[in-house]
C-alpha positions as CSV (number, residue, x, y, z in Angstrom):
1,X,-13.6,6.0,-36.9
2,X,-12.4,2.9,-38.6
3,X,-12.2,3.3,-42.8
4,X,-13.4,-0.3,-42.9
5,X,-16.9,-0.8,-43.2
6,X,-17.6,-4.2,-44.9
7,X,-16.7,-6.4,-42.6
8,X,-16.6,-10.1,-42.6
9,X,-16.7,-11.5,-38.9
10,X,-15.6,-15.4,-38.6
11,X,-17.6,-17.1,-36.0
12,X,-19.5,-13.7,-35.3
13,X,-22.5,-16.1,-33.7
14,X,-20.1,-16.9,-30.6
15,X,-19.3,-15.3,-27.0
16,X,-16.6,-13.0,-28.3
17,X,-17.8,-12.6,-31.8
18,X,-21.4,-11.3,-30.8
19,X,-20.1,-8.8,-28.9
20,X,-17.7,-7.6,-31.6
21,X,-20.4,-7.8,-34.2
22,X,-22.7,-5.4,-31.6
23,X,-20.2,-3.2,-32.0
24,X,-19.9,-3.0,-35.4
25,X,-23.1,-2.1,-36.0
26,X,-23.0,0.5,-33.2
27,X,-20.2,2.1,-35.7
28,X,-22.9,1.7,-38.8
29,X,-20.5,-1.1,-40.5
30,X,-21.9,-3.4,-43.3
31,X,-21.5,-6.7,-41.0
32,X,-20.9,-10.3,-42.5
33,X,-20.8,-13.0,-40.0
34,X,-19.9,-16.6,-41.3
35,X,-20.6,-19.2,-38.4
36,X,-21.1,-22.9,-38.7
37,X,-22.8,-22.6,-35.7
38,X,-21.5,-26.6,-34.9
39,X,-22.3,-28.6,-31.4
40,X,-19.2,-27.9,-29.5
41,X,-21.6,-26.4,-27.0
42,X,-26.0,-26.0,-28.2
43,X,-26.3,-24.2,-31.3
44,X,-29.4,-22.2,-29.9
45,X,-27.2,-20.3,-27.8
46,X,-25.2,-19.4,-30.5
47,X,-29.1,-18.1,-32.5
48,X,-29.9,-16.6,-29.7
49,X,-26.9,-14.4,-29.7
50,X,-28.1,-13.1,-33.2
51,X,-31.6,-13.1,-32.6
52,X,-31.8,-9.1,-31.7
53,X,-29.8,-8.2,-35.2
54,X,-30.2,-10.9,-37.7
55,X,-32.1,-8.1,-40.0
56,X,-29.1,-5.6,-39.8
57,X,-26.5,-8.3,-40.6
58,X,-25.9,-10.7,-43.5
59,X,-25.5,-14.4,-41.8
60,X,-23.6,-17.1,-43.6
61,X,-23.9,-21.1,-42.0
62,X,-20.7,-22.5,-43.4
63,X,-16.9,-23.7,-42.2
64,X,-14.6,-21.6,-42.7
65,X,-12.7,-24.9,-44.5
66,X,-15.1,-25.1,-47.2
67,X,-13.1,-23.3,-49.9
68,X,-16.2,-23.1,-52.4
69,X,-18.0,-21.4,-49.6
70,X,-15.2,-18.9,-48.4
71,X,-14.5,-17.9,-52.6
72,X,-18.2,-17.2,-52.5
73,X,-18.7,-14.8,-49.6
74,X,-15.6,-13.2,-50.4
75,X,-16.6,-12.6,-54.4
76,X,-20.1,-11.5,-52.6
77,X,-19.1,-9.9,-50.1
78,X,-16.1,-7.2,-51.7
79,X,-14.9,-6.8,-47.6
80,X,-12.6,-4.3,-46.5
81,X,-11.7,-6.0,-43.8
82,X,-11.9,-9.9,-42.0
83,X,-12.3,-10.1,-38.1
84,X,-11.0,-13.7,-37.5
85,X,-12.4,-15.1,-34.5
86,X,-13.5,-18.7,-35.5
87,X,-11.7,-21.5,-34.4
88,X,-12.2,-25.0,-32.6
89,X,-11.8,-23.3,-28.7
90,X,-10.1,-25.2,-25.9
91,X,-6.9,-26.3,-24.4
92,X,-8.4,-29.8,-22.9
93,X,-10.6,-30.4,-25.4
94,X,-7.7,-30.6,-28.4
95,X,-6.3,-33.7,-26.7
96,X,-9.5,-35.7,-27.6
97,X,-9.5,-34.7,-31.2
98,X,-6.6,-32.6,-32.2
99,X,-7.0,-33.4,-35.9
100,X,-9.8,-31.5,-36.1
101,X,-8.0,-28.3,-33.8
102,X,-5.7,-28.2,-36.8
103,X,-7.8,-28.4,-39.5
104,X,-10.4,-25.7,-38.2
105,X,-7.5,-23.1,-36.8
106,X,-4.7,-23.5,-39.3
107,X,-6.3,-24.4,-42.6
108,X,-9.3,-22.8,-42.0
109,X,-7.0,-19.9,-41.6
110,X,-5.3,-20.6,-44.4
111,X,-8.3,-20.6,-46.4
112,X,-9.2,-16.9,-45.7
113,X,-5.8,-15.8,-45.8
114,X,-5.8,-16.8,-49.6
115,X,-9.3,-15.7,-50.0
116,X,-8.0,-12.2,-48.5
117,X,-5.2,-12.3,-51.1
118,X,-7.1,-13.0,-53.8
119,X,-9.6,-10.9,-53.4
120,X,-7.7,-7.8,-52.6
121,X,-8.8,-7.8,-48.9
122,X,-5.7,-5.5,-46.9
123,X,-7.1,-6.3,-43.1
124,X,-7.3,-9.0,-40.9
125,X,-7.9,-8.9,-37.3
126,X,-7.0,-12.7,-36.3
127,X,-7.7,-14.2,-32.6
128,X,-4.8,-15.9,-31.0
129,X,-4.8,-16.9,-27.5
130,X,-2.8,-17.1,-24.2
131,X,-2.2,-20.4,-24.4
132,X,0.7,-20.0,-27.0
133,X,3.0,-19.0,-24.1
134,X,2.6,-22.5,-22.6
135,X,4.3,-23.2,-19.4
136,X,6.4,-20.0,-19.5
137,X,7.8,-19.3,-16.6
138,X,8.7,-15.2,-17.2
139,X,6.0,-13.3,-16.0
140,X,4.2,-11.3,-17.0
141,X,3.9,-12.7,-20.6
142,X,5.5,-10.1,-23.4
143,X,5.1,-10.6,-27.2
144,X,8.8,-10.4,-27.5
145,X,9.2,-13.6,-24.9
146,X,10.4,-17.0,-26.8
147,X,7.3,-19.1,-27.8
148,X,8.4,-22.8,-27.4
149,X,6.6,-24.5,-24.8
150,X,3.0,-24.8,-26.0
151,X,1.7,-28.1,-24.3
152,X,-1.8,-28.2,-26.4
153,X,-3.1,-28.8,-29.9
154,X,-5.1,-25.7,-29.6
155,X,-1.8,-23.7,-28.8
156,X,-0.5,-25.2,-31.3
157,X,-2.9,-24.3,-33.9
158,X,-3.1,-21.1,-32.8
159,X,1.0,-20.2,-33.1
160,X,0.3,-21.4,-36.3
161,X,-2.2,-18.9,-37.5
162,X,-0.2,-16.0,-36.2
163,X,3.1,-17.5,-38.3
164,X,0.1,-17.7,-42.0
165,X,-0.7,-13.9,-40.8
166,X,2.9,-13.0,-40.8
167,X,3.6,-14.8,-44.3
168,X,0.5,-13.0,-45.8
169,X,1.9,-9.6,-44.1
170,X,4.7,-9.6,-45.4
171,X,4.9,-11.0,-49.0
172,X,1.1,-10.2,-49.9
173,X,0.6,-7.1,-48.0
174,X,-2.2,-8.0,-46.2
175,X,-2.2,-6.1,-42.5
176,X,-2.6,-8.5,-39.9
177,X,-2.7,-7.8,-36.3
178,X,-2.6,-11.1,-34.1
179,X,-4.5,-10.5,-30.8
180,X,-3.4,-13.1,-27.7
181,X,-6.5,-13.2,-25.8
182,X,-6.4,-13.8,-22.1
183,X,-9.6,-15.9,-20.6
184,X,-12.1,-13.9,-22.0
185,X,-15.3,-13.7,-19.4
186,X,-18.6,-12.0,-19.6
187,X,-22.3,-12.1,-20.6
188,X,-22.5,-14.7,-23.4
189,X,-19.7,-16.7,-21.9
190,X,-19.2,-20.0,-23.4
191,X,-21.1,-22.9,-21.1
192,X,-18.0,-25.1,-20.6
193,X,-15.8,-22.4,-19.1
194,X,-15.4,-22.3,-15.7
195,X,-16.9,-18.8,-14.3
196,X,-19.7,-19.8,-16.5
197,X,-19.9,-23.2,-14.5
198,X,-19.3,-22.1,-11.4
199,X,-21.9,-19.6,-11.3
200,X,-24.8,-21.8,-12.8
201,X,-23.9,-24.4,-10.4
202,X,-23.9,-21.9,-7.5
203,X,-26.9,-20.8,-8.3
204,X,-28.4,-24.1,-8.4
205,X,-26.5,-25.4,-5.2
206,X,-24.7,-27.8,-7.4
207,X,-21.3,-28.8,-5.9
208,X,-18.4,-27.5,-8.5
209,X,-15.2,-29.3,-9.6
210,X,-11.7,-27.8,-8.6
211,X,-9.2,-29.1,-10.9
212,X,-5.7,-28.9,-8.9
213,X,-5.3,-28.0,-5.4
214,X,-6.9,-24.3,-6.5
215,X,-3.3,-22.2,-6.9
216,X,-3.3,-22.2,-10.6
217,X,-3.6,-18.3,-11.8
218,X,-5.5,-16.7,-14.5
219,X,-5.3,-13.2,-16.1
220,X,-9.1,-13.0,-16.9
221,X,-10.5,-9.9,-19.0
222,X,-13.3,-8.6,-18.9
223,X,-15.9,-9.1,-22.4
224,X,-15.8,-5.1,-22.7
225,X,-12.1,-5.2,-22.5
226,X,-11.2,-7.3,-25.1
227,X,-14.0,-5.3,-27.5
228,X,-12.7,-2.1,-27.0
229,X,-8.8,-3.8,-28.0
230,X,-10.1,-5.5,-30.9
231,X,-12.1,-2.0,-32.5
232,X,-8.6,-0.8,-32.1
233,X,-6.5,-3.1,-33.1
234,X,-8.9,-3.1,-36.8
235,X,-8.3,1.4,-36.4
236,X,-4.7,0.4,-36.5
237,X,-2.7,1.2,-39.1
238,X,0.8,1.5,-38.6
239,X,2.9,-1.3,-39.2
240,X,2.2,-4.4,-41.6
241,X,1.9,-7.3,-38.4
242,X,1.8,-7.1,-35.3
243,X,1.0,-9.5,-32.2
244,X,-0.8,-7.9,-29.0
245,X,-1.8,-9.1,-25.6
246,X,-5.3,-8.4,-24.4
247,X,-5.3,-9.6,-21.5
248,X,-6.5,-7.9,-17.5
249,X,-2.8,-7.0,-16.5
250,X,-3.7,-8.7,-13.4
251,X,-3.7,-12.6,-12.1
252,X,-6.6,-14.5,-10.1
253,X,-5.7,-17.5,-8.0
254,X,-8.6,-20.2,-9.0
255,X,-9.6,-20.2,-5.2
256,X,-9.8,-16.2,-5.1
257,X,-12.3,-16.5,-8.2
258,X,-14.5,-19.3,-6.7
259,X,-14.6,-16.6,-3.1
260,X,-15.7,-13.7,-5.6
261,X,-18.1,-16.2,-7.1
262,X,-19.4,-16.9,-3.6
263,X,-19.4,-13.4,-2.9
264,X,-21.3,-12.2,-5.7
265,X,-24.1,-15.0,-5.8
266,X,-24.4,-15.4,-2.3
267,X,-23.7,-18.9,-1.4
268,X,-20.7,-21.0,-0.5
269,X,-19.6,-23.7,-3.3
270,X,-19.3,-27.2,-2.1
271,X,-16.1,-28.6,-4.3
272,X,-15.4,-32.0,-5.3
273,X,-11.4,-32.3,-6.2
274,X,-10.3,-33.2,-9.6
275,X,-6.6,-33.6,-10.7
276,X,-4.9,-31.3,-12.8
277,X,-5.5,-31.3,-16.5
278,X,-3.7,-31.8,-19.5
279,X,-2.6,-29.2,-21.4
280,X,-3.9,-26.9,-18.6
281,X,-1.2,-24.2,-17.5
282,X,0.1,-22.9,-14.3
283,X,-0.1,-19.5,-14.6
284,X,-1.0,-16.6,-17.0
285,X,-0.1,-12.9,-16.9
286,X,-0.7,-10.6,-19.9
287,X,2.1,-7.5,-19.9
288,X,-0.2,-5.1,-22.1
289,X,2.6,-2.3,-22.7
290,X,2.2,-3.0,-26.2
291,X,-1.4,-2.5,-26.1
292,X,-1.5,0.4,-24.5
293,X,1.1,2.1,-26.6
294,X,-0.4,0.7,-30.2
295,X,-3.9,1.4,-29.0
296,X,-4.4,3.0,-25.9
297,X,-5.6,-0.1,-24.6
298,X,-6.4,0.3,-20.7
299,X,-8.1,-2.8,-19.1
300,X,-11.1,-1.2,-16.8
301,X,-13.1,-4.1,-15.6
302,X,-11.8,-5.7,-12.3
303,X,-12.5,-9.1,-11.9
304,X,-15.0,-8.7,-8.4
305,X,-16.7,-5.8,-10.9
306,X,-16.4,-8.3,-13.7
307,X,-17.9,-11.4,-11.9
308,X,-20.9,-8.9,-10.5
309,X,-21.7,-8.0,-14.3
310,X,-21.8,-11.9,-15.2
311,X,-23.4,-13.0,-12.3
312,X,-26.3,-10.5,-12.7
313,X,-26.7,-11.3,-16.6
314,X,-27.5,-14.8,-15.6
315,X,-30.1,-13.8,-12.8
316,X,-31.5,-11.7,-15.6
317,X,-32.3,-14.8,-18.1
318,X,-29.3,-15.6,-19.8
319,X,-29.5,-19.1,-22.3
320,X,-29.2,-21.7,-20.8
Protein backbone atom coordinates (compact mmCIF):
# COMPACT_ATOMS: atom_id res chain seq x y z
CA UNK A 1 0.00 0.00 0.00
CA UNK A 2 1.03 3.43 -1.15
CA UNK A 3 2.53 5.88 1.89
CA UNK A 4 0.73 8.73 0.14
CA UNK A 5 -2.59 9.47 1.26
CA UNK A 6 -3.38 13.16 0.54
CA UNK A 7 -3.68 13.22 -2.78
CA UNK A 8 -4.24 16.01 -5.13
CA UNK A 9 -5.65 14.67 -8.61
CA UNK A 10 -5.53 17.30 -11.62
CA UNK A 11 -8.40 17.01 -13.88
CA UNK A 12 -9.76 14.06 -11.50
CA UNK A 13 -13.51 14.91 -13.16
CA UNK A 14 -12.29 13.39 -16.63
CA UNK A 15 -12.22 9.72 -18.43
CA UNK A 16 -8.91 8.78 -17.01
CA UNK A 17 -8.96 10.80 -13.88
CA UNK A 18 -12.37 9.40 -12.51
CA UNK A 19 -11.23 6.19 -12.67
CA UNK A 20 -8.01 6.93 -10.90
CA UNK A 21 -9.77 8.88 -8.28
CA UNK A 22 -12.21 5.51 -7.79
CA UNK A 23 -9.35 3.97 -6.98
CA UNK A 24 -8.09 6.13 -4.58
CA UNK A 25 -10.69 5.94 -2.55
CA UNK A 26 -10.86 2.14 -2.84
CA UNK A 27 -7.23 2.52 -1.03
CA UNK A 28 -9.02 4.97 1.76
CA UNK A 29 -6.77 7.99 0.37
CA UNK A 30 -7.73 11.72 1.32
CA UNK A 31 -8.62 12.68 -2.50
CA UNK A 32 -8.37 16.23 -3.91
CA UNK A 33 -9.54 16.70 -7.35
CA UNK A 34 -8.99 20.20 -9.04
CA UNK A 35 -10.93 20.31 -12.51
CA UNK A 36 -12.09 23.29 -14.44
CA UNK A 37 -14.47 21.15 -15.78
CA UNK A 38 -14.30 23.54 -19.32
CA UNK A 39 -16.38 22.74 -22.75
CA UNK A 40 -13.86 20.82 -24.67
CA UNK A 41 -16.55 18.25 -24.61
CA UNK A 42 -20.24 18.88 -22.07
CA UNK A 43 -19.31 19.56 -18.63
CA UNK A 44 -22.24 17.32 -17.33
CA UNK A 45 -20.37 14.39 -18.27
CA UNK A 46 -17.56 15.41 -16.57
CA UNK A 47 -20.40 15.95 -13.01
CA UNK A 48 -21.68 12.99 -13.72
CA UNK A 49 -18.40 11.23 -13.35
CA UNK A 50 -18.34 12.61 -9.64
CA UNK A 51 -21.74 12.33 -8.96
CA UNK A 52 -21.48 8.76 -6.90
CA UNK A 53 -18.37 10.33 -4.62
CA UNK A 54 -18.62 14.04 -4.41
CA UNK A 55 -19.17 13.46 -0.42
CA UNK A 56 -15.90 11.39 -0.06
CA UNK A 57 -13.80 13.77 -2.07
CA UNK A 58 -12.87 17.47 -1.80
CA UNK A 59 -13.69 19.09 -5.44
CA UNK A 60 -11.86 22.22 -6.49
CA UNK A 61 -13.43 24.20 -10.04
CA UNK A 62 -10.29 26.04 -11.10
CA UNK A 63 -7.32 25.94 -13.90
CA UNK A 64 -4.59 24.63 -13.05
CA UNK A 65 -2.91 28.24 -14.52
CA UNK A 66 -4.40 30.27 -12.00
CA UNK A 67 -1.44 30.57 -9.56
CA UNK A 68 -3.57 32.26 -6.71
CA UNK A 69 -5.80 29.20 -7.00
CA UNK A 70 -2.97 26.37 -7.12
CA UNK A 71 -0.93 28.41 -3.86
CA UNK A 72 -4.27 27.92 -2.22
CA UNK A 73 -5.14 24.23 -2.55
CA UNK A 74 -1.65 23.48 -2.05
CA UNK A 75 -1.36 25.66 1.45
CA UNK A 76 -4.93 23.82 2.10
CA UNK A 77 -4.44 20.88 0.99
CA UNK A 78 -0.60 19.85 2.80
CA UNK A 79 -0.63 16.80 -0.17
CA UNK A 80 1.74 14.03 -0.13
CA UNK A 81 1.45 13.47 -3.40
CA UNK A 82 -0.02 15.28 -7.04
CA UNK A 83 -1.50 12.91 -9.78
CA UNK A 84 -1.15 15.10 -12.96
CA UNK A 85 -3.61 14.22 -15.42
CA UNK A 86 -5.04 17.64 -16.60
CA UNK A 87 -4.24 18.91 -19.73
CA UNK A 88 -5.87 20.41 -23.06
CA UNK A 89 -6.27 16.55 -24.78
CA UNK A 90 -5.80 16.03 -28.61
CA UNK A 91 -3.46 15.73 -31.44
CA UNK A 92 -6.00 17.42 -34.14
CA UNK A 93 -7.39 19.70 -32.02
CA UNK A 94 -3.92 21.63 -31.01
CA UNK A 95 -3.66 22.75 -34.66
CA UNK A 96 -6.81 25.04 -34.26
CA UNK A 97 -5.60 26.64 -31.04
CA UNK A 98 -2.14 25.57 -30.06
CA UNK A 99 -1.69 28.65 -27.77
CA UNK A 100 -3.83 27.45 -25.55
CA UNK A 101 -2.22 23.52 -25.71
CA UNK A 102 0.83 25.27 -24.36
CA UNK A 103 -0.43 27.34 -21.88
CA UNK A 104 -2.67 24.52 -20.20
CA UNK A 105 0.13 21.55 -20.53
CA UNK A 106 3.43 23.34 -19.95
CA UNK A 107 2.63 26.32 -17.72
CA UNK A 108 -0.02 24.81 -16.12
CA UNK A 109 2.59 22.29 -15.38
CA UNK A 110 4.87 24.54 -14.39
CA UNK A 111 2.53 26.04 -12.03
CA UNK A 112 2.23 22.87 -9.84
CA UNK A 113 5.66 21.97 -10.22
CA UNK A 114 6.54 25.17 -8.27
CA UNK A 115 3.58 24.78 -6.04
CA UNK A 116 5.05 21.10 -5.36
CA UNK A 117 8.44 22.73 -4.55
CA UNK A 118 7.25 25.16 -2.40
CA UNK A 119 5.21 23.40 -0.54
CA UNK A 120 7.40 20.48 0.23
CA UNK A 121 5.32 18.04 -2.02
CA UNK A 122 8.08 14.91 -2.95
CA UNK A 123 5.57 13.06 -5.65
CA UNK A 124 4.20 13.67 -8.87
CA UNK A 125 2.62 11.19 -11.06
CA UNK A 126 2.50 13.36 -14.47
CA UNK A 127 0.46 12.07 -17.80
CA UNK A 128 2.42 12.21 -20.99
CA UNK A 129 1.26 10.66 -23.98
CA UNK A 130 2.09 8.48 -27.09
CA UNK A 131 2.12 11.06 -29.25
CA UNK A 132 5.59 12.35 -28.17
CA UNK A 133 7.16 9.60 -30.33
CA UNK A 134 5.69 11.30 -33.45
CA UNK A 135 6.25 9.58 -36.72
CA UNK A 136 8.84 7.15 -35.33
CA UNK A 137 9.50 4.68 -37.40
CA UNK A 138 11.26 2.02 -34.71
CA UNK A 139 8.77 -0.13 -33.39
CA UNK A 140 7.71 -0.85 -30.85
CA UNK A 141 8.18 2.60 -29.10
CA UNK A 142 11.01 2.35 -26.01
CA UNK A 143 11.62 5.30 -23.61
CA UNK A 144 15.26 5.16 -24.59
CA UNK A 145 14.22 5.84 -28.47
CA UNK A 146 15.29 9.51 -29.75
CA UNK A 147 12.23 11.89 -29.32
CA UNK A 148 12.39 14.36 -32.31
CA UNK A 149 9.69 14.03 -34.55
CA UNK A 150 6.58 15.20 -32.72
CA UNK A 151 4.21 16.61 -35.50
CA UNK A 152 1.52 18.22 -32.92
CA UNK A 153 1.22 21.12 -30.43
CA UNK A 154 -0.24 18.64 -28.04
CA UNK A 155 3.10 16.41 -28.43
CA UNK A 156 4.68 19.14 -28.03
CA UNK A 157 3.40 20.32 -24.94
CA UNK A 158 3.49 17.24 -23.56
CA UNK A 159 7.58 16.55 -24.11
CA UNK A 160 7.62 19.59 -22.43
CA UNK A 161 6.11 18.56 -19.22
CA UNK A 162 8.22 15.48 -18.91
CA UNK A 163 11.54 17.83 -19.53
CA UNK A 164 9.79 20.54 -16.09
CA UNK A 165 9.42 16.94 -14.25
CA UNK A 166 12.99 16.17 -14.91
CA UNK A 167 14.29 19.70 -13.84
CA UNK A 168 12.14 19.48 -10.62
CA UNK A 169 13.64 15.78 -10.15
CA UNK A 170 16.59 16.51 -10.13
CA UNK A 171 17.57 19.91 -8.66
CA UNK A 172 14.40 20.16 -6.19
CA UNK A 173 14.03 16.52 -5.39
CA UNK A 174 10.67 16.15 -6.28
CA UNK A 175 9.99 12.34 -7.62
CA UNK A 176 8.39 12.38 -10.80
CA UNK A 177 7.39 9.51 -12.85
CA UNK A 178 6.24 10.54 -16.49
CA UNK A 179 3.71 7.97 -17.75
CA UNK A 180 3.35 7.85 -21.90
CA UNK A 181 -0.13 6.81 -22.23
CA UNK A 182 -1.27 4.81 -25.25
CA UNK A 183 -5.07 5.57 -26.56
CA UNK A 184 -6.63 5.09 -23.47
CA UNK A 185 -10.34 3.37 -24.08
CA UNK A 186 -13.11 2.39 -21.74
CA UNK A 187 -16.24 3.30 -19.84
CA UNK A 188 -16.14 7.04 -19.46
CA UNK A 189 -14.35 7.49 -22.72
CA UNK A 190 -14.07 10.90 -23.95
CA UNK A 191 -17.06 11.71 -26.70
CA UNK A 192 -14.77 12.82 -29.49
CA UNK A 193 -12.61 9.77 -29.56
CA UNK A 194 -13.11 7.44 -32.01
CA UNK A 195 -14.24 3.91 -30.29
CA UNK A 196 -16.46 6.22 -28.44
CA UNK A 197 -17.91 7.54 -31.87
CA UNK A 198 -17.99 4.59 -33.55
CA UNK A 199 -20.04 2.71 -31.16
CA UNK A 200 -22.66 5.51 -30.49
CA UNK A 201 -23.00 5.86 -34.09
CA UNK A 202 -23.37 2.05 -34.58
CA UNK A 203 -25.79 1.89 -32.31
CA UNK A 204 -27.83 4.48 -33.77
CA UNK A 205 -27.18 3.26 -37.50
CA UNK A 206 -25.33 6.48 -38.09
CA UNK A 207 -22.69 6.09 -40.94
CA UNK A 208 -19.01 6.71 -39.34
CA UNK A 209 -16.04 8.65 -40.74
CA UNK A 210 -12.75 6.61 -41.70
CA UNK A 211 -9.97 9.09 -41.78
CA UNK A 212 -7.24 7.40 -44.20
CA UNK A 213 -7.72 4.40 -46.18
CA UNK A 214 -8.17 2.42 -42.58
CA UNK A 215 -4.26 1.01 -42.24
CA UNK A 216 -3.18 3.35 -39.65
CA UNK A 217 -2.45 1.23 -36.22
CA UNK A 218 -3.13 1.92 -32.73
CA UNK A 219 -1.83 0.40 -29.40
CA UNK A 220 -5.08 0.93 -27.44
CA UNK A 221 -5.21 -0.01 -23.55
CA UNK A 222 -7.64 -0.83 -21.85
CA UNK A 223 -9.17 1.95 -18.87
CA UNK A 224 -8.23 -0.94 -16.12
CA UNK A 225 -4.83 -1.08 -17.57
CA UNK A 226 -3.65 2.18 -17.41
CA UNK A 227 -5.18 2.35 -13.52
CA UNK A 228 -3.48 -0.43 -12.33
CA UNK A 229 0.09 1.31 -13.99
CA UNK A 230 -0.59 4.52 -12.60
CA UNK A 231 -1.37 3.07 -8.68
CA UNK A 232 2.06 1.74 -9.32
CA UNK A 233 3.89 4.06 -10.79
CA UNK A 234 2.72 6.57 -7.42
CA UNK A 235 3.97 2.92 -5.07
CA UNK A 236 7.24 3.55 -6.80
CA UNK A 237 9.95 4.59 -5.17
CA UNK A 238 13.19 3.88 -6.53
CA UNK A 239 14.80 6.25 -8.64
CA UNK A 240 14.22 10.28 -8.69
CA UNK A 241 12.42 10.35 -12.60
CA UNK A 242 11.50 8.12 -14.59
CA UNK A 243 9.39 7.88 -18.04
CA UNK A 244 7.18 4.66 -18.62
CA UNK A 245 4.98 3.43 -21.43
CA UNK A 246 1.55 2.26 -20.62
CA UNK A 247 0.47 1.20 -23.40
CA UNK A 248 -1.48 -2.67 -24.69
CA UNK A 249 1.86 -4.11 -26.09
CA UNK A 250 -0.24 -4.88 -29.01
CA UNK A 251 -1.27 -2.78 -32.39
CA UNK A 252 -4.99 -2.57 -33.94
CA UNK A 253 -5.27 -1.67 -37.66
CA UNK A 254 -8.27 1.08 -37.66
CA UNK A 255 -10.34 -1.33 -39.96
CA UNK A 256 -9.72 -4.42 -37.51
CA UNK A 257 -11.28 -2.05 -34.56
CA UNK A 258 -14.30 -0.84 -36.66
CA UNK A 259 -14.93 -5.25 -37.49
CA UNK A 260 -14.65 -5.72 -33.48
CA UNK A 261 -16.95 -2.77 -33.20
CA UNK A 262 -19.32 -4.45 -35.65
CA UNK A 263 -18.80 -7.54 -33.93
CA UNK A 264 -19.61 -6.55 -30.58
CA UNK A 265 -22.70 -4.24 -31.38
CA UNK A 266 -24.12 -6.22 -33.91
CA UNK A 267 -24.35 -4.17 -36.98
CA UNK A 268 -22.22 -3.36 -40.02
CA UNK A 269 -20.93 0.47 -40.15
CA UNK A 270 -21.63 2.30 -43.24
CA UNK A 271 -18.29 4.66 -43.64
CA UNK A 272 -17.99 7.84 -45.40
CA UNK A 273 -14.00 8.50 -46.30
CA UNK A 274 -12.23 11.31 -44.92
CA UNK A 275 -8.46 12.22 -45.63
CA UNK A 276 -5.82 11.75 -43.29
CA UNK A 277 -5.36 14.22 -40.54
CA UNK A 278 -2.89 16.48 -39.38
CA UNK A 279 -0.89 15.76 -36.81
CA UNK A 280 -2.39 12.21 -36.81
CA UNK A 281 0.34 9.34 -36.75
CA UNK A 282 0.85 6.21 -38.67
CA UNK A 283 1.40 3.86 -36.23
CA UNK A 284 1.82 3.27 -32.41
CA UNK A 285 3.40 0.43 -30.44
CA UNK A 286 4.06 0.76 -26.72
CA UNK A 287 7.38 -1.80 -25.71
CA UNK A 288 6.28 -1.97 -21.85
CA UNK A 289 9.65 -3.83 -20.65
CA UNK A 290 10.12 -0.95 -18.52
CA UNK A 291 6.79 -1.23 -17.04
CA UNK A 292 6.78 -4.53 -16.31
CA UNK A 293 10.19 -4.50 -14.65
CA UNK A 294 9.50 -0.98 -12.49
CA UNK A 295 6.05 -2.17 -11.74
CA UNK A 296 4.97 -5.36 -12.71
CA UNK A 297 2.85 -3.87 -15.09
CA UNK A 298 1.06 -6.69 -17.28
CA UNK A 299 -1.52 -5.29 -19.84
CA UNK A 300 -4.75 -7.91 -19.36
CA UNK A 301 -7.52 -6.47 -21.34
CA UNK A 302 -7.52 -7.46 -25.13
CA UNK A 303 -9.01 -5.15 -27.34
CA UNK A 304 -12.22 -7.67 -28.63
CA UNK A 305 -12.57 -8.10 -24.53
CA UNK A 306 -11.99 -4.43 -24.23
CA UNK A 307 -14.43 -3.20 -26.89
CA UNK A 308 -17.18 -5.88 -25.34
CA UNK A 309 -16.70 -3.98 -21.84
CA UNK A 310 -17.28 -0.50 -23.61
CA UNK A 311 -19.81 -1.43 -25.78
CA UNK A 312 -22.00 -3.00 -22.94
CA UNK A 313 -21.38 0.24 -20.61
CA UNK A 314 -23.08 2.28 -23.21
CA UNK A 315 -26.10 -0.23 -23.69
CA UNK A 316 -26.28 0.14 -19.90
CA UNK A 317 -26.86 4.07 -19.86
CA UNK A 318 -23.70 5.65 -20.20
CA UNK A 319 -23.92 9.98 -20.61
CA UNK A 320 -24.59 10.89 -23.38
Amino acid sequence: MSTFQRILVTGGAGFIGSHVMDALRGRNAQVTVLDDLNDYYSPAIKRANLAACLGAITLIEGDIRDADLIEKTFAEGRFDAVIHLAARAGVRPSWADPELYYSTNVLGTLRLLEACRRHGVKKMVFASSSSVYGINKKVPFAETDLIDRTISPYAASKLSGEQLCANYAYVHDIQCVCLRFFTVYGPRQRPDLAISKFVRHLLNDQPIERYGNGLTQRDYTYIEDIVSGVLSALDYTQTPFEIVNLGGSDTTTLNDLISAIELSVGRTARIIEQPDQPGDVPLTYADVTKARTLFGYTPKTSIREGIKKYVTWVKTGAPA
